[in-house]
C-alpha positions in Angstrom: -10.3 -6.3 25.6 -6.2 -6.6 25.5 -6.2 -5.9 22.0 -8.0 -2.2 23.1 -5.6 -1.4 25.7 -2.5 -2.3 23.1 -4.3 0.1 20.8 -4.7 2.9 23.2 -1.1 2.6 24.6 0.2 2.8 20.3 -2.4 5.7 20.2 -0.8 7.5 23.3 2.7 6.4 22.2 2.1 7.8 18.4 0.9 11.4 19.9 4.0 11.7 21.9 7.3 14.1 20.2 9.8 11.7 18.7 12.6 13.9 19.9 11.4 14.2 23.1 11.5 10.4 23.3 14.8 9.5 21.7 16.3 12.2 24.2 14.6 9.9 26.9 16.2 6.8 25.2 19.9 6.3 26.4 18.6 7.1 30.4 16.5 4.0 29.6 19.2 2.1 27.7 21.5 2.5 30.5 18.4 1.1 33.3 17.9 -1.9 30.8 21.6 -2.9 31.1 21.8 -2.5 34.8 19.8 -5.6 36.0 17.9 -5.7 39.0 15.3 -8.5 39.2 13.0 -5.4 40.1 9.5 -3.9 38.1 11.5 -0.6 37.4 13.7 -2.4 35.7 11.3 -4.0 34.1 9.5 -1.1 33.2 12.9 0.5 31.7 13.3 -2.1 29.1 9.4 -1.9 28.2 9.8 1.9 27.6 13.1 1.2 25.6 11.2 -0.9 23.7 8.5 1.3 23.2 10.5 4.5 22.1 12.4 2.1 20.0 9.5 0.4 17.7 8.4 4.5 17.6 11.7 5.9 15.6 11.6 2.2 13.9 7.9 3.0 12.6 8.7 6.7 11.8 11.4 5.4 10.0 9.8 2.8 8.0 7.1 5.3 7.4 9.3 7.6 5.9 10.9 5.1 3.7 8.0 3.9 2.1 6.7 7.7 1.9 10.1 8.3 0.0 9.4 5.3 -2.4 5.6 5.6 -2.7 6.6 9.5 -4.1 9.5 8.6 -6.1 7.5 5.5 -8.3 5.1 8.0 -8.6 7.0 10.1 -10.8 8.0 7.2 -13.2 3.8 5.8 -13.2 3.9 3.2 -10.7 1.9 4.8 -8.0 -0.6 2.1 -6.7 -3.4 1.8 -4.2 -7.1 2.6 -4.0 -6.9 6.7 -3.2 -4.4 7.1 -6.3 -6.3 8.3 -9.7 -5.3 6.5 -13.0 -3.3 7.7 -14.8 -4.4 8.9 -18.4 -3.3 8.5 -21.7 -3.9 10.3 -25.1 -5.8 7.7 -27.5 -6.7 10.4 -29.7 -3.9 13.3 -31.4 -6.0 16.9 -31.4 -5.7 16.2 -35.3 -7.8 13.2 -35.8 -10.2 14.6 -33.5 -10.4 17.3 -35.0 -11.0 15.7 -38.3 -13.6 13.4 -36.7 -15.5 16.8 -35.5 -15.1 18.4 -39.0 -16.4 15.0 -40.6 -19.5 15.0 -38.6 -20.6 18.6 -38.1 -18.8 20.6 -40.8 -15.9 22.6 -40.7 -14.8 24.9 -37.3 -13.2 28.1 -38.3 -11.8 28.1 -34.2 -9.3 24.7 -35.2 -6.2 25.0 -36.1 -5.8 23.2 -39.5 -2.7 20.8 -40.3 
């Protein structure tokens, strides 16, 4: 039950603007420092918090985004969505010969 509220409150916290938030963040930052033993202060360092773990997630995101991409380039792409990557075991010449060994010569190949 608690762990579906804390995933409906990430849900509702991931479909808000990022700028929108951070703009919110220093009004926040400024409640948080200025104790009162009250719930709105409580409530200002919870919504810190929250805006907070947002731009650290976006950022992380975007990190890892950035380096997923970049070792993709070089062939170390991973995971179960990525397709192999493929390699030549054959050179067009050998199987070209191996086609002209089994069913005869092909006027359409380029000879070496």
């Amino acid at each position: 039950m608690i762990e579906d509220v804390l995933s409906k409150i990430a849900r509702q916290i991931m479909a808000l603007n990022e700028e929108t938030l951070t703009a919110l963040l220093p009004r926040y930052k400024e409640r948080m420092l200025d104790f009162a033993p009250t719930s709105a202060w409580e409530e200002a360092v919870v919504i810190y918090f929250l805006i907070n773990g947002l731009r650290i997630k976006n950022s992380q995101f975007n990190d890892k985004i950035k380096d997923y991409m970049a070792g993709g380039e070089h062939g170390e792409r991973g995971g179960p969505h990525v397709r192999p990557r493929l390699r030549l075991v054959k050179y067009v010449q050998e199987v070209a010969e191996d086609l002209s060994r089994d069913a005869g010569p092909d006027p359409g190949l380029p000879k070496a």
